[in-house]
Structures are given as structure tokens and as C-alpha cells.
VODO-621137 format. One record per residue (C-alpha): x, y, z. Coordinates in steps of 0.2 Angstrom, whole numbers, plus 5000, padded with zeros to 4 digits. Example, Ala and Ser with C-alpha at 12.3 -4.5 7.8 and 13.67 -1.06 7.14 Angstrom:
<atoms>
ATOM:px:py:pz
ATOM:5062:4978:5039
ATOM:5068:4995:5036
</atoms>
This chain:
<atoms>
ATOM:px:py:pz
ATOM:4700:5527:5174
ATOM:4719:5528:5175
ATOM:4720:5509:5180
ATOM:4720:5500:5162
ATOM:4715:5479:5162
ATOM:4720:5474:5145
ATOM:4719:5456:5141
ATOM:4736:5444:5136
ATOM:4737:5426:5138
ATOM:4732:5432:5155
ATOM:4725:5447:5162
ATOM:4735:5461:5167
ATOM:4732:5476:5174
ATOM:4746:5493:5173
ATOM:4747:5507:5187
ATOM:4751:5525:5182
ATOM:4759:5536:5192
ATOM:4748:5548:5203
ATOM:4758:5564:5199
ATOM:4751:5574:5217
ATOM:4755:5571:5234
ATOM:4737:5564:5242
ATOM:4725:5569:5250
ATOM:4713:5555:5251
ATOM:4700:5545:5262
ATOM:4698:5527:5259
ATOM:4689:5510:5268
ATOM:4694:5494:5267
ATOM:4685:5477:5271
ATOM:4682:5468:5284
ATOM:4698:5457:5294
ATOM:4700:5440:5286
ATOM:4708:5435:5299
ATOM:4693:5439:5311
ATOM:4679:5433:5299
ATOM:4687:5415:5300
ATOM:4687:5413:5317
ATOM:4670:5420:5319
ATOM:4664:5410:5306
ATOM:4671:5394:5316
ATOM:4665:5397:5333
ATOM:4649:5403:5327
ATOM:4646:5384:5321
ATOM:4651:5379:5335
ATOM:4638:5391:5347
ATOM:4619:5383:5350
ATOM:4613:5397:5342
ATOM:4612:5412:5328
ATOM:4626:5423:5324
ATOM:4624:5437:5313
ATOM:4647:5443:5309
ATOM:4641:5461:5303
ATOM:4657:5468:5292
ATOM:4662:5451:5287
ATOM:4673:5450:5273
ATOM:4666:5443:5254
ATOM:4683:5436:5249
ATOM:4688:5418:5241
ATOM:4692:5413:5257
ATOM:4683:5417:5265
ATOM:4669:5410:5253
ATOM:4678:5393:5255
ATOM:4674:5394:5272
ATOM:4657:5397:5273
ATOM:4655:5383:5256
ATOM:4664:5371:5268
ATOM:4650:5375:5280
ATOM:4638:5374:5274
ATOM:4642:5358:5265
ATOM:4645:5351:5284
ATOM:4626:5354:5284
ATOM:4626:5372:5293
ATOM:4614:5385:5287
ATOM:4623:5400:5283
ATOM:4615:5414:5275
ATOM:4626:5429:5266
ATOM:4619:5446:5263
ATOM:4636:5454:5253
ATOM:4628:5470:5252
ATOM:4625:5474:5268
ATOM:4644:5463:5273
ATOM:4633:5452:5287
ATOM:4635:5434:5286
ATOM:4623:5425:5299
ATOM:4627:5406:5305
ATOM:4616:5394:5313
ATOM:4628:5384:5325
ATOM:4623:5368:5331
ATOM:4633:5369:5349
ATOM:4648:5359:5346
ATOM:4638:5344:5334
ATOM:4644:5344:5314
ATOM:4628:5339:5305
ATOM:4635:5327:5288
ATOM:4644:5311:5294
ATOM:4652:5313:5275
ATOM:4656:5327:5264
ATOM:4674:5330:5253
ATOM:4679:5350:5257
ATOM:4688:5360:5242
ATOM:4696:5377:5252
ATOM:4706:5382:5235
ATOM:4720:5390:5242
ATOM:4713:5394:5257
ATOM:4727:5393:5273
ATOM:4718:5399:5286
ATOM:4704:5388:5281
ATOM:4714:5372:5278
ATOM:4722:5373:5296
ATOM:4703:5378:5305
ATOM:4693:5367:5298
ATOM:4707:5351:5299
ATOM:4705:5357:5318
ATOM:4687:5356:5317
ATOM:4683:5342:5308
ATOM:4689:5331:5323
ATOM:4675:5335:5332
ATOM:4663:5327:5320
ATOM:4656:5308:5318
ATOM:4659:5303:5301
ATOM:4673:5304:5286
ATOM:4679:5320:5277
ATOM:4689:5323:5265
ATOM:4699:5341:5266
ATOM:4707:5344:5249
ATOM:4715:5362:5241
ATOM:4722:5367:5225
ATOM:4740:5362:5216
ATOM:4749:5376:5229
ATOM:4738:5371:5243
ATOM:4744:5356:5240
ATOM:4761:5360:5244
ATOM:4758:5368:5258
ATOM:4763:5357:5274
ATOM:4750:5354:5289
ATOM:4760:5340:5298
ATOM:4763:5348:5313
ATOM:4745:5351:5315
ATOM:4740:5332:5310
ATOM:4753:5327:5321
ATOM:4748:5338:5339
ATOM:4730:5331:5332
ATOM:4734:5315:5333
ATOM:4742:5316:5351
ATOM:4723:5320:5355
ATOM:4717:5307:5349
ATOM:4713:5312:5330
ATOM:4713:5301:5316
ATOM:4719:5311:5300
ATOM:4731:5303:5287
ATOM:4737:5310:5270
ATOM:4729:5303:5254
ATOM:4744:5307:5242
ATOM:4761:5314:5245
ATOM:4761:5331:5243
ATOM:4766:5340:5227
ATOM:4784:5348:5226
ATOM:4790:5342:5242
ATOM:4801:5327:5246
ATOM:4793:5314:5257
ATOM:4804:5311:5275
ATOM:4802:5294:5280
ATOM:4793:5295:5299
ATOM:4791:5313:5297
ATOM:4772:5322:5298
ATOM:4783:5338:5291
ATOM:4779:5332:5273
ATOM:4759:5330:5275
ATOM:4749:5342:5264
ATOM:4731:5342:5258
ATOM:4723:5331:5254
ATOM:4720:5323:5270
ATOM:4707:5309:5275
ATOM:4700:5313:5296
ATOM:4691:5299:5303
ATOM:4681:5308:5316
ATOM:4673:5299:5331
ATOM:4674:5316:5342
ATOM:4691:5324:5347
ATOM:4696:5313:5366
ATOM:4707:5328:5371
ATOM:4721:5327:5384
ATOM:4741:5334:5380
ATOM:4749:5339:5364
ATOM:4764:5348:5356
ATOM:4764:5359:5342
ATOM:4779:5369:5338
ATOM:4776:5388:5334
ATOM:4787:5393:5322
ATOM:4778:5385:5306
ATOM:4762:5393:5308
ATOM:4751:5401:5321
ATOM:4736:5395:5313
ATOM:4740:5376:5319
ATOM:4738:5384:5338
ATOM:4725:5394:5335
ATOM:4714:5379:5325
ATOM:4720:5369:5341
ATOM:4715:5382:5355
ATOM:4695:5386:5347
ATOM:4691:5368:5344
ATOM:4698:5363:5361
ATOM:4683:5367:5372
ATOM:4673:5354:5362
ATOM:4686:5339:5366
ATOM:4678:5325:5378
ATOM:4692:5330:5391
ATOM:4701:5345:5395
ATOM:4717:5351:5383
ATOM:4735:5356:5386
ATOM:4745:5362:5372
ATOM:4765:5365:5375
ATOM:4771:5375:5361
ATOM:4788:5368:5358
ATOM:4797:5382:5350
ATOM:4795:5400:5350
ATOM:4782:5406:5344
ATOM:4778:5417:5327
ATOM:4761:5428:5325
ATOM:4760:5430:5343
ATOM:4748:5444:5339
ATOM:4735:5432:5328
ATOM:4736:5419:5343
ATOM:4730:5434:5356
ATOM:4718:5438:5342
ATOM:4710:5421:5342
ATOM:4710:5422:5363
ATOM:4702:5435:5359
ATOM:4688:5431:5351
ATOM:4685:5415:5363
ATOM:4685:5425:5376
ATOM:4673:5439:5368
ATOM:4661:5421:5365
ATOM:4662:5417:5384
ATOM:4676:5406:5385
ATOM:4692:5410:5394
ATOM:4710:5400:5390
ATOM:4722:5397:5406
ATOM:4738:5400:5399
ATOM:4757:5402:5405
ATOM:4763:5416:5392
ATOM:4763:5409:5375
ATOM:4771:5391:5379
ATOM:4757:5383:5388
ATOM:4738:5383:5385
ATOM:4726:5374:5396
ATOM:4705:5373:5391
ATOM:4694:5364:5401
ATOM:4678:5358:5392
ATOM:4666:5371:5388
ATOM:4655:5378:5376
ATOM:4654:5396:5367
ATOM:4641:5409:5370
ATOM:4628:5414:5358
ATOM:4630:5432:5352
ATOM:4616:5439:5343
ATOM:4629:5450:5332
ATOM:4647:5452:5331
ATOM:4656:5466:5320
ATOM:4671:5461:5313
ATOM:4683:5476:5311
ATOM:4691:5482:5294
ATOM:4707:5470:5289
ATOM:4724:5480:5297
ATOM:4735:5470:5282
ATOM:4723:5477:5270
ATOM:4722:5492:5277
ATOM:4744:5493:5276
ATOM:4745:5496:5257
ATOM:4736:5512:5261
ATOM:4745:5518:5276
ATOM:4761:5514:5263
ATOM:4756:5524:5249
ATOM:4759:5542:5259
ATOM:4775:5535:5263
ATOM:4781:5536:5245
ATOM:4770:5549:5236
ATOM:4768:5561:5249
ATOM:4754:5569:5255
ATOM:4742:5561:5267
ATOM:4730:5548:5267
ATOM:4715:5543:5279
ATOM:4710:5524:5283
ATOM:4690:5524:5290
ATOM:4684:5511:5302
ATOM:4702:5507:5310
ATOM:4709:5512:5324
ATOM:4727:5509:5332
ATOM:4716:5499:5345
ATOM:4714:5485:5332
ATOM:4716:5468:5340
ATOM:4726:5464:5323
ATOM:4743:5464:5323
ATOM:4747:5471:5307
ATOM:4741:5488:5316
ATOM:4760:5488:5321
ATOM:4764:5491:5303
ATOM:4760:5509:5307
ATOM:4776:5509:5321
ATOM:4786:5502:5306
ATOM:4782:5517:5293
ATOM:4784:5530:5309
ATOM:4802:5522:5311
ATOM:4804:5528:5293
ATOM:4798:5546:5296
ATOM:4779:5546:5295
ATOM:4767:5553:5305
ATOM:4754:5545:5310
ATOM:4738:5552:5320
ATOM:4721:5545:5323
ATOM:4703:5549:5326
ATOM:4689:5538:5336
ATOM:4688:5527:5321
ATOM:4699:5532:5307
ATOM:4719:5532:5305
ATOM:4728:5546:5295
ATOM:4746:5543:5290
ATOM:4756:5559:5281
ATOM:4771:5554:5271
ATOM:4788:5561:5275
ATOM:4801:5574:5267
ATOM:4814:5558:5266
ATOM:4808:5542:5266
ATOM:4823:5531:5279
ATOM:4826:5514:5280
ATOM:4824:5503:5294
ATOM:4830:5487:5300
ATOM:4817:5477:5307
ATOM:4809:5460:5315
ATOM:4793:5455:5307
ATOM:4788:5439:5313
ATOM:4774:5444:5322
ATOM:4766:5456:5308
ATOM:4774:5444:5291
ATOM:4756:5449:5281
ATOM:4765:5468:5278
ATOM:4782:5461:5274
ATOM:4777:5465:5255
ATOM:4770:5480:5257
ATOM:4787:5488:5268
ATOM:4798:5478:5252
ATOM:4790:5492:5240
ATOM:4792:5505:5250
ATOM:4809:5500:5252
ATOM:4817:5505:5236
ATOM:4813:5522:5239
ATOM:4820:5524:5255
ATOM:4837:5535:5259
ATOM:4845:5519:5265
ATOM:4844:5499:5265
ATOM:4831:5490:5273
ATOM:4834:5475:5281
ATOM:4817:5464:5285
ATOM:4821:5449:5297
ATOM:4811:5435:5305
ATOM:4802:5430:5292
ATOM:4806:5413:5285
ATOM:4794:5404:5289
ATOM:4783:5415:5275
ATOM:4792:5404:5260
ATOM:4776:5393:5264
ATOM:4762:5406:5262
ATOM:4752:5408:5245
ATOM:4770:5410:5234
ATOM:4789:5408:5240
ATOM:4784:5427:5249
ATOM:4804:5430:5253
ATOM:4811:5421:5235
ATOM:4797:5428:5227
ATOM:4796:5445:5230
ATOM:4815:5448:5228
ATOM:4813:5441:5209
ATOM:4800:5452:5205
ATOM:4809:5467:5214
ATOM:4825:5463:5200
ATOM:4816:5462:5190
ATOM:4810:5482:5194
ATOM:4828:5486:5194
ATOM:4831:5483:5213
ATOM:4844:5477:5220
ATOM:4840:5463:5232
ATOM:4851:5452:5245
ATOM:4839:5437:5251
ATOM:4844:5429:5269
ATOM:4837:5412:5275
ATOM:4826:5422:5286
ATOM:4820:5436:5274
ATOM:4827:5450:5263
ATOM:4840:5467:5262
ATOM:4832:5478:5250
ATOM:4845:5493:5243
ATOM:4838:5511:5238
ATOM:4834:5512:5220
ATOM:4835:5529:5210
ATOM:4828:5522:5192
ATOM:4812:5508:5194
ATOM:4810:5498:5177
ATOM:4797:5497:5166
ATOM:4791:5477:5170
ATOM:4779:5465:5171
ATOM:4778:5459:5186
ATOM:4772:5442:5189
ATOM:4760:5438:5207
ATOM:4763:5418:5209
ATOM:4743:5420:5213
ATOM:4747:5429:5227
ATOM:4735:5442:5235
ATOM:4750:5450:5242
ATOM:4761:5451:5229
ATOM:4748:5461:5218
ATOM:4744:5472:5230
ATOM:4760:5477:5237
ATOM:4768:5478:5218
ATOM:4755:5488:5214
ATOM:4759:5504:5226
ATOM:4779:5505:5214
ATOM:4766:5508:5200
ATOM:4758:5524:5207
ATOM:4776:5532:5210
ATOM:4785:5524:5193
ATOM:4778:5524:5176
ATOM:4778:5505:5166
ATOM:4774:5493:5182
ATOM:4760:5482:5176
ATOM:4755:5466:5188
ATOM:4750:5451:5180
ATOM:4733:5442:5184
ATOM:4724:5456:5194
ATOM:4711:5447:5199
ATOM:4720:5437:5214
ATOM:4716:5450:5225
ATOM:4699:5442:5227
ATOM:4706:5430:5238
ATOM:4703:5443:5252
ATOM:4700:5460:5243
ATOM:4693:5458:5229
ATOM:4688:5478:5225
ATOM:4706:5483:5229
ATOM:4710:5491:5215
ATOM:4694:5501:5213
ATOM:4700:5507:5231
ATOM:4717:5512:5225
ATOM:4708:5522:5212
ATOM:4702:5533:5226
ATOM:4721:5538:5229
ATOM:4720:5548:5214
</atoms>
């Protein structure tokens, strides 16, 4: 193994250098993004949903945890990827239950959403960096449908504004008597998952739903992925662009089986790696059809002179002679943001990544974050309000670079170490929060 785990105060793991171009052929897990949504309207179905190709990840372990402390019966089989859920057509079992999702986003802002729809008192709760993370906006469009969530505690870190839901984190306290429905606002530019929580629970609400999104409107690709999957479970979202959202009471579909496809932001680091080693690598079991909008990541390294060609159900991306960079808009696709700042120091020119701002929010400080730790390599780094200017670097340092607990920063860190000698990433195993074998993956680079 040229991937070395040695122990400190905590456990760090240091890349060598892949000293070939590639040639290599490598699968990734199933979308995180698509196994949480699934998992939701599958509770929400009268009926058995087997999610074939789900993803085994803390969060989406959470998830299924919360379940099934809801009083669903969900049954994992990790080796065969399949997770099957017994819905129970819109009703949530326990009157009662206090929910721990970790640091679990895309969990915090569903199941807020879907714990409305229940009769009884639940208690949604994270940890310390959850705990910073605001769900306001969400409460708040909530509670212009007649939700009853408050907070229990100001949240951690932040400074409480007096009449403002902006401040609200986990943990919350939602007094659930079934969600009335009618007309709500939700602005768009904190996170899409507040609109998506919204649309997929609104077909359970006593009365039909309107959401106006307030300002424009970030992700736009995971919002068409979550209309997507509504629409795959039978039920269709009247919609004017991406301001307006109507949904009339209804109730999802059963499907005996739904395949969730292989994660496009997992699937980015190894599209990446050809881009700075050379060579050519193979992703199986994607395809530039993917209803994820990471997928897009693959225009991004085509800007920077990859090429990128695909068969029925693989992707193959071939690394150029020069690496250029790009100046680019990433708001839709902010998951990849990482794994393009790694890349970027090897590029023949600066690359500018805009649009991202909102992402100071996610798991770590992703724009604050990631320029430390790119210093600290030896980069020089120019952070904007809305993201970063990342300059060409001849000479990487030898450094330890530090994660925050953040999937992303360990994985995308971790493709400097297989061009420059000395990049160790501290506390490795923060991958698992949805991949956790990515580093026995990267070992098939080699």
C-alpha cells in the first residue's frame, strides 16, 4: 500500500505521488444526494421501497437512524447497496422521539420538513458544527404554513439577531399537528435543500402549497433533481421557472425498486486526477446523462483542456498536455468547488471560482477554509466574499493539512498528494460521512 495511516494525536493518513500518467478504471457510490430523497418519499409512500445502489455513508446512516426511530421499518443490506423502506402513506408512526443527524445537512433540513407532517413532539438535534449551521429560513417558510418549530438554544458561534429566524440552528423543538399548507417564502440563495425539504413534503399538507422563492436561486440543478424524483414517484410540481412552485394535495406512488445512480460529486475527484497526472481515467456506472449537477464538473475540466468521452454507462476523462485555468460560476455545482481549488495550483494560469458564498455554511468555512489550507501547501490564495483566485504554483510544500471534519476538504486535498511528495490530510476517516472507502478507491489510481 502506498497510502500510509499512522497514528498522532489524531489520525492522519499521507499520499505519495503516483509517478506514471494513468490508466485506471474506478466506481464510486451511490449519490447522497438521491439516496436522501428516496429515503424520504419512500416513507412517505403506502408501500415497500427497495433504493438498490443506495449509499452506506454517516449521512446517510443518520437518516435511516432517524427513521426508524420515527417508528418506520427500514431494513439495510450494505452488501448488496439496497436499503428497503416501509412507508406508511404520509402518517409518521412515534408521537415522540429526539432525532441526532451528526452533521448531517441534507438530513437536518428534510426531516425539519418532514417532521411537520407528524402528530406529536420531536426534537431534531446535531453535533457542535451542526449546531452552527442556520435553518431559519426554513423554520420560518414553515411556519408561514402553519408549522410550529422553535429553537431550544441559541445557536453556537453565531450572534443572535433580535426578530430574526436567520440565527436559528439545531436544536429545534416542532410541535406537529399535520402541516395546514397554503403560501410561503423561502429565499434561495442560503440553501436549496430548504426548497427541496419544502417541495417533497408539500403533497402531504391538508391544503395545496405555493412557494415563491424570494431571491435567486442557488443549486438549481439539485431542486430539478428533487422534481425529479417526485415526478419518477407519480407526483408532478406546477411550477413558473424556478420562482414559483405550486403542489396540490397528493400522495406518491409505490415503486417496488428504485436505483439510485453513483454520486457525480464523488465521482469529481476522479474525473480531476487525469487533469493533473496525466493519463486517463475511467468512472463506471455514470454517465453525462446524470440527473446530478455535479456532472457539469466535467464542462469545467474540458474548459481546462481535458477531453472527455463516454460510453453507455461509464465516463472516461484524459488529462491534457497543459493544464489552463478557468474563470468560472459555481453556484449551481458548489460540491466540486474543492476538488477544481487542487487542481488549480497546477494550472498555466489563475483560476477564479465565483458564486459560491453561500458554501461558508457547509460542513467547514468551504471558501476560508480551503484557502488556509491551500497557504499552507505554498499557494497563493486571494479570497473574495463570494469565493476564491487561486495562482499557479511551481513548488507544493510538504504540510499537514488539516480537514475542519469535512468530507470535501479530505478528499479534494488529497489528489495534491498524488502529484507532490509530503501532503498528509489529518483525520482521514471524515470521508465516511459519504464515502467512506475513498481512499482504498484512490489506491486504484495507482
Amino acid at each position: 500500500m502506498d497510502i500510509d495511516i499512522k497514528s498522532n494525536q489524531e489520525s492522519m493518513i499521507e499520499i505519495f505521488p503516483i509517478s506514471h500518467t494513468l490508466q485506471a478504471s474506478v466506481r464510486v457510490p451511490g449519490s447522497k444526494s438521491l439516496t436522501n430523497r428516496v429515503l424520504l418519499i419512500a416513507a412517505l409512500v403506502e408501500g415497500h421501497t427497495v433504493l438498490s445502489n443506495a449509499l452506506f455513508s454517516d449521512d446517510s446512516i443518520y437518516f435511516v437512524e432517524a427513521l426508524r426511530q420515527l417508528g418506520f421499518e427500514v431494513a439495510l443490506d450494505p452488501d448488496r447497496a439496497e436499503m428497503a423502506v416501509t412507508g406508511q402513506g404520509g402518517a409518521i408512526p412515534a408521537q415522540k422521539a429526539e432525532l441526532f443527524i451528526g452533521n448531517a445537512g441534507t438530513a437536518a433540513r428534510f426531516l425539519t420538513a418532514f417532521l411537520t407532517l407528524g402528530n406529536g413532539n420531536y426534537i431534531l438535534d446535531g453535533d457542535p458544527r451542526m449546531r452552527e449551521r442556520p435553518i431559519g429560513d426554513l423554520v420560518a417558510a414553515l411556519g408561514q404554513l402553519g408549522a410550529k418549530i422553535t429553537p431550544i438554544r441559541p445557536a453556537e458561534g453565531t450572534v443572535s439577531t433580535v426578530g430574526s429566524s436567520r440565527s436559528i440552528c439545531p436544536p429545534i423543538d416542532i410541535q406537529a399537528s399535520g402541516l395546514p399548507g397554503g403560501r410561503t417564502e423561502i429565499a434561495g440563495n442560503i440553501s436549496s435543500q430548504f426548497l427541496s425539504g419544502l417541495l417533497m413534503v408539500a403533497p402531504y399538507a391538508n391544503n395545496p402549497v405555493e412557494i415563491l422563492v424570494t431571491t435567486e436561486l442557488n443549486s438549481k440543478p439539485y431542486v430539478e433533481l428533487t422534481l425529479g424524483v417526485m415526478s419518477d414517484f407519480g407526483v408532478e410540481v406546477q411550477r413558473q421557472g424556478s420562482e414559483r412552485f405550486v403542489i396540490p394535495p397528493a400522495h406518491y406512488q409505490e415503486r417496488s425498486t428504485y436505483t439510485i445512480e453513483s454520486d457525480a460529486s464523488a465521482a469529481s475527484y476522479f474525473f480531476a486526477a487525469p487533469a493533473i497526472l496525466g493519463g486517463m481515467v475511467r468512472v463506471e456506472n455514470i454517465s453525462r446523462a446524470s440527473k446530478q449537477g455535479d456532472i457539469a464538473f466535467l464542462d469545467i475540466l474540458q474548459r481546462m483542456g481535458c477531453t472527455v468521452s463516454e460510453g453507455k454507462n461509464y465516463v472516461d476523462v484524459i488529462g491534457p498536455a497543459s493544464l489552463h485555468g478557468v474563470d468560472v460560476d459555481m453556484r449551481d455545482i458548489s460540491d466540486t468547488a474543492q476538488t477544481l481549488a487542487a487542481i488549480a495550483p497546477f494550472a498555466d494560469a489563475p483560476t477564479r471560482i465565483r458564486g459560491i458564498g453561500f458554501i461558508r455554511a457547509k460542513e467547514s468555512n468551504r471558501i476560508s477554509d480551503t484557502a488556509t489550507e491551500l497557504r499552507r501547501l505554498g499557494v497563493e490564495v486571494e479570497e473574495h466574499p463570494d469565493g476564491l483566485t487561486i495562482h499557479p504554483c511551481k513548488t507544493i510544500k510538504p504540510a499537514f493539512t488539516q480537514t475542519y471534519d469535512d468530507h470535501r476538504m479530505a478528499m479534494a486535498f488529497s489528489l495534491i498528494g498524488l502529484r507532490c511528495a509530503g501532503v498528509r490530510i489529518e483525520n482521514p476517516a471524515c470521508v465516511s460521512k459519504t464515502f467512506p472507502d475513498y481512499f482504498k478507491v484512490l489506491e486504484n489510481l495507482r
